[in-house]
N, C-alpha and C positions, 0 to 999 in steps of 0.2 A: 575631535575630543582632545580634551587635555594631555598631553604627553605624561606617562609616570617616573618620578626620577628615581634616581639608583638607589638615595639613602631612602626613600619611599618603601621600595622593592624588597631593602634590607628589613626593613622593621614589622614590616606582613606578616611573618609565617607561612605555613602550611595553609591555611583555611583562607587568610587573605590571599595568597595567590591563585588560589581557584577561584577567585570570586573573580577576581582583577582577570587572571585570562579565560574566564565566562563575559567577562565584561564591555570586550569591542576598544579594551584602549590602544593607541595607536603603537602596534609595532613594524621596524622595520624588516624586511626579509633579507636574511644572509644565508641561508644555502636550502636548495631543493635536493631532496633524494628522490632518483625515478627507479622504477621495477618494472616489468613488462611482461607478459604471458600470451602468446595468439593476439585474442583484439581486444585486451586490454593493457592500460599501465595503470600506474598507482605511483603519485607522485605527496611526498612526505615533504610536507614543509615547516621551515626551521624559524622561529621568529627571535630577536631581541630587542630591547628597546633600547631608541635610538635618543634618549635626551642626553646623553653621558657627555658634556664640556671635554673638549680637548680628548677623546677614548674614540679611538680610529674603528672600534669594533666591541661591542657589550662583551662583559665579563662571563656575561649567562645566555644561555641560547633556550626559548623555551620551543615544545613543537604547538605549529600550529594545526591549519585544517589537513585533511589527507583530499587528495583529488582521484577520485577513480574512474578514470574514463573508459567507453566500454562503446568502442564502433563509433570512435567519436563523440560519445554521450557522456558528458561529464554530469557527475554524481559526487555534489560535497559531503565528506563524513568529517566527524568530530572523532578526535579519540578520548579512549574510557579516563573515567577519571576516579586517580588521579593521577592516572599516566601520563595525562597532560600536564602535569607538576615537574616534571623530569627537568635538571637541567642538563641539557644535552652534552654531553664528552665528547662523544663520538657517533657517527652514522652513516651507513654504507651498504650498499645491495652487494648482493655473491660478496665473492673471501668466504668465508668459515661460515655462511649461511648459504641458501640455493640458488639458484641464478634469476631465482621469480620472487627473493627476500628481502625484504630491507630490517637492517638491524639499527637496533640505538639504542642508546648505553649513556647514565649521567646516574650523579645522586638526585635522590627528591629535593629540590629545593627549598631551603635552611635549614637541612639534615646531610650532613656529610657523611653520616655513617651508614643511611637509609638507600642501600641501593635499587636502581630502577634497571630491568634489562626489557627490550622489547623486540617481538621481531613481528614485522607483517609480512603477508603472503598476499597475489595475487595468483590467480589461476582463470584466465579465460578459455572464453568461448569459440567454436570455429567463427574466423571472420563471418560477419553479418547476422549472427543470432542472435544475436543483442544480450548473451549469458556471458553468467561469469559470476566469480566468485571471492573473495578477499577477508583474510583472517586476522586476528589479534593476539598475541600472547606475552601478557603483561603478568616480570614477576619483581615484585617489590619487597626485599629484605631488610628485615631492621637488625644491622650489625650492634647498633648500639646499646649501652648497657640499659637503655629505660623502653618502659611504652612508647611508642607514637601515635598519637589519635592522628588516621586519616583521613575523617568528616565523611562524610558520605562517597560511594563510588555511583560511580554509572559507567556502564557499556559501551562501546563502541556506537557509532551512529546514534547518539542519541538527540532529539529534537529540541532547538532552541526555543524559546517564550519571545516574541517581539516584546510581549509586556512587560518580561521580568526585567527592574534594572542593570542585572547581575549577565541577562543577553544583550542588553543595548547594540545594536550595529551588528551582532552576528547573522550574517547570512544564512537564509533559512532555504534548507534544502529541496531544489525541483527533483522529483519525481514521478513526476505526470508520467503517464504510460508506460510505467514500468513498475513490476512484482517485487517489492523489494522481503525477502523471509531470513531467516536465521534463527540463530540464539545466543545467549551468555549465558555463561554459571563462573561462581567464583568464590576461591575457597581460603583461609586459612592454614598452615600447617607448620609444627615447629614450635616452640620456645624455650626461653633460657631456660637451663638449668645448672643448678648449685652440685658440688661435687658428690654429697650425700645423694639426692636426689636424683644424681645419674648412676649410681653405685647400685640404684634398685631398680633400673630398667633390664630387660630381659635383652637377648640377643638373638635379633639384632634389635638397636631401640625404636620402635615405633613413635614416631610424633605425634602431640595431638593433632586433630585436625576436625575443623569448622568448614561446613559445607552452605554455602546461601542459596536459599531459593533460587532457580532460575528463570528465566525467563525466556519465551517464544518471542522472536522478533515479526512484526508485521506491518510492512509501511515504518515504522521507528522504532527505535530501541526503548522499549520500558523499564527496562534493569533497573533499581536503584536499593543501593542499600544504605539507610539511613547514618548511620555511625561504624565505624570500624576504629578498634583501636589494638594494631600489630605490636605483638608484646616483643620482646629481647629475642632476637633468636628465631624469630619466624618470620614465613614467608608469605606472602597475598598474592594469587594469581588467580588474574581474570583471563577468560576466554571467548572471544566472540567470532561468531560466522555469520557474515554478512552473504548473501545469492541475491544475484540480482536480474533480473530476466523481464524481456518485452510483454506487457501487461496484452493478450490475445485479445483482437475487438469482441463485443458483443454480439451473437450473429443470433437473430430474432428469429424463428424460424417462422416462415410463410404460414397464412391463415389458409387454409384449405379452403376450397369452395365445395357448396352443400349442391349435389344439381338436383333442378327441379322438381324430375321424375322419378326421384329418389325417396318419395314419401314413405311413410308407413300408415298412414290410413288418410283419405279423402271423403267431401263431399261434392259431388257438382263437378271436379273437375279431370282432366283426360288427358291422354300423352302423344304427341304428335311426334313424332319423329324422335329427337333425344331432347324436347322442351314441354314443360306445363302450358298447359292451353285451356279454353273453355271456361274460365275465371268471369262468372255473372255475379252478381249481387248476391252475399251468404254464403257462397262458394266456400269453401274451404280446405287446406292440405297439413298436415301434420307427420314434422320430422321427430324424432327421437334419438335422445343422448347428442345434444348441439352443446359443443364446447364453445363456451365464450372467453375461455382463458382468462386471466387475471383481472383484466376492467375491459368489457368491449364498451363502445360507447357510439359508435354508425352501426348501419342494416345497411351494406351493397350488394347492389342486384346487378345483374346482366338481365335486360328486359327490352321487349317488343310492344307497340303501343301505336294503333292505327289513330292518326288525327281525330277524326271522327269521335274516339271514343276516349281521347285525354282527358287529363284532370281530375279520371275516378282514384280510389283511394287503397292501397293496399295496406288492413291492420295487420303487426305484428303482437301476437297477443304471447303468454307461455301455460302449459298446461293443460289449458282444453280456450276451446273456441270462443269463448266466454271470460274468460281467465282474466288473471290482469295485463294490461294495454300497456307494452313499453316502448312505442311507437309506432308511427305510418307511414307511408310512403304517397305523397302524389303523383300517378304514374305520368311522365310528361310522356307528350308525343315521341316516337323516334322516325315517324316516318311512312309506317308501314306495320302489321305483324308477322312480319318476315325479317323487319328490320332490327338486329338487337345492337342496344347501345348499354353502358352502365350509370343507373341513377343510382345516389345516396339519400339518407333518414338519418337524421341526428336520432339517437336513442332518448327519451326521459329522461333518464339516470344508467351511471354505468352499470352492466350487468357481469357478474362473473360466475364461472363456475361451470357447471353443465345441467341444460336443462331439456324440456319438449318443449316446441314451439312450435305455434300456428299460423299460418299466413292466411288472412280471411279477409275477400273481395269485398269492398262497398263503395254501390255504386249501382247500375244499372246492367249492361252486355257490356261483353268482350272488355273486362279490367285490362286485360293484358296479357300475354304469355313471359313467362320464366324460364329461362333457358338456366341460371344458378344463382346461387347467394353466400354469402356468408357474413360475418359478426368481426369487426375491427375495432380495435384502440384510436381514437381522435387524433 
């Protein structure tokens, strides 16, 4: 993309330069700020543009993305804006902040009287927990005698639009397997006052103060406040807590198996040892309270099935022996009825929920014996 030149940059404003560093236009990098906690860092980077003819180094330093790596896992955040308006003065971890801070300090750019101060925080996890955590504290004063509109803000981390022109080129943030939570709020407080008009505050003088909805972070920051405009004399400060932690697999818990002899009411059929046995023609057994959890959609059996007498059919019906049919089973051979292997039955349609169901032989002698069963997902 096209480089932006400096009398460009001059002529912007406030509201053009958000848009321009929303925008993906090409800056150069002139200085990283790094911070570190346990098994993270947080590395702050400094961008300017590099079209300046004959200008060894940009006049203006804007910040760029923040990098917060964590066991290794690098996690791109955006900063709130319009703290990303700043133009950078100065920035530096420890000194006069804590040995896990980075600070930075500029006015908002083409407001010189508009001060930005910010500091972030990192706070990791013990190596290999993949936690940790990283803050924001953005206070933006307007020393000067008028209003400043500063167009919308947004929070910390918040998610780029491939679509929108205004993201073109920014990189959109991997967070696969990982829990990203927090919040922002962000307040108003402060303004000018005239000599009369401070003569009738009380002591000590309370400022006004404007509080903005906030906002739960989850997966990306939603914060956004449409318009703010900081009057003479007051201050805006956003706050944001980014936690970020290893997303825990999903751990399915095993289908229990139903055993055979475990019925609660029969017809025709008998229990041989710890298996259903004596399954003829009409036969029937009926369990009660069978969970099929959220969608089963197979019938597996552990089942015995002499040559001889393959092929017959086992219904699974629910409710009573008659009921409706939501599949069967062809008992294949195993071998022997001593011999148990596991066949499967696509179901009809998925079933969920908890119901009674029937297992009813058809067929002629010896369906088969059932040693267990139970109801799965596809």
């Amino acid at each position: 993309m096209k480089p932006l030149s400096w009398s460009r940059l001059c002529s912007l404003g406030l509201s053009g330069i958000v848009a321009v560093l929303m925008s993906g236009y090409s800056f150069a990098q002139s200085q990283t700020v790094d911070s570190a906690d346990k098994n993270s860092t947080l590395r702050y980077n400094i961008r300017s543009p590099f079209d300046l003819p004959g200008v060894a180094s940009s006049p203006i330093a804007f910040p760029g993305v923040l990098e917060w790596t964590v066991d290794g896992r690098r996690v791109v955040v955006y900063p709130s804006i319009p703290g990303n308006s700043v133009d950078v003065g100065h920035s530096h971890p420890g000194l006069h902040v804590g040995p896990n801070q980075i600070h930075v300090q500029g006015p908002l750019f083409g407001y010189a009287d508009v001060n930005v101060g910010i500091v972030y925080s990192v706070s990791g996890g013990e190596p290999g927990t993949g936690s940790s955590r990283i803050t924001e504290k953005v206070d933006i004063r307007n020393k000067s005698s008028q209003p400043v509109n500063l167009g919308s803000i947004n929070g910390l981390g918040w998610l780029p639009n491939p679509t929108d022109p205004h993201n073109a080129g920014l990189e959109v943030p991997d967070i696969s397997g990982l829990t990203l939570t927090g919040a922002t709020i962000a307040f108003t407080q402060g303004k000018g006052l005239d000599t009369a008009a401070a003569s009738l505050l009380t002591d000590p003088p309370f400022a006004p103060l404007t509080i903005y909805p906030a906002a739960a972070i989850s997966g990306f920051n939603s914060f956004r406040v449409p318009a703010v405009v900081l009057e003479s004399g007051a201050t805006l400060t956003i706050l944001t807590e980014l936690n970020v932690s290893k997303t825990p697999p999903i751990v399915v818990p095993p289908i229990e198996f139903i055993e055979g002899e475990s019925f609660s009411s029969t017809r025709g059929a008998t229990i041989e040892g710890a298996y259903l046995a004596s399954l003829d023609n009409g036969d029937w057994v009926a369990y009660d309270q069978v969970n099929f959890g959220a969608s089963a959609t197979v019938f597996e059996t552990l089942v015995a099935v002499d040559p001889q007498f393959a092929n017959q059919r086992l219904e699974i019906r629910l409710d009573s022996p008659t009921g409706a049919k939501i599949g069967e089973m062809v008992m294949q051979s195993t071998g022997s009825f001593s011999t148990f292997q596991t066949q499967r039955a696509t179901l009809t349609q998925p079933i969920a929920g908890v119901h009674k169901v029937y297992l009813v032989a058809v067929g002629t002698y010896g369906v088969g014996n059932i040693d267990r069963f139970r109801f799965i997902p596809g």
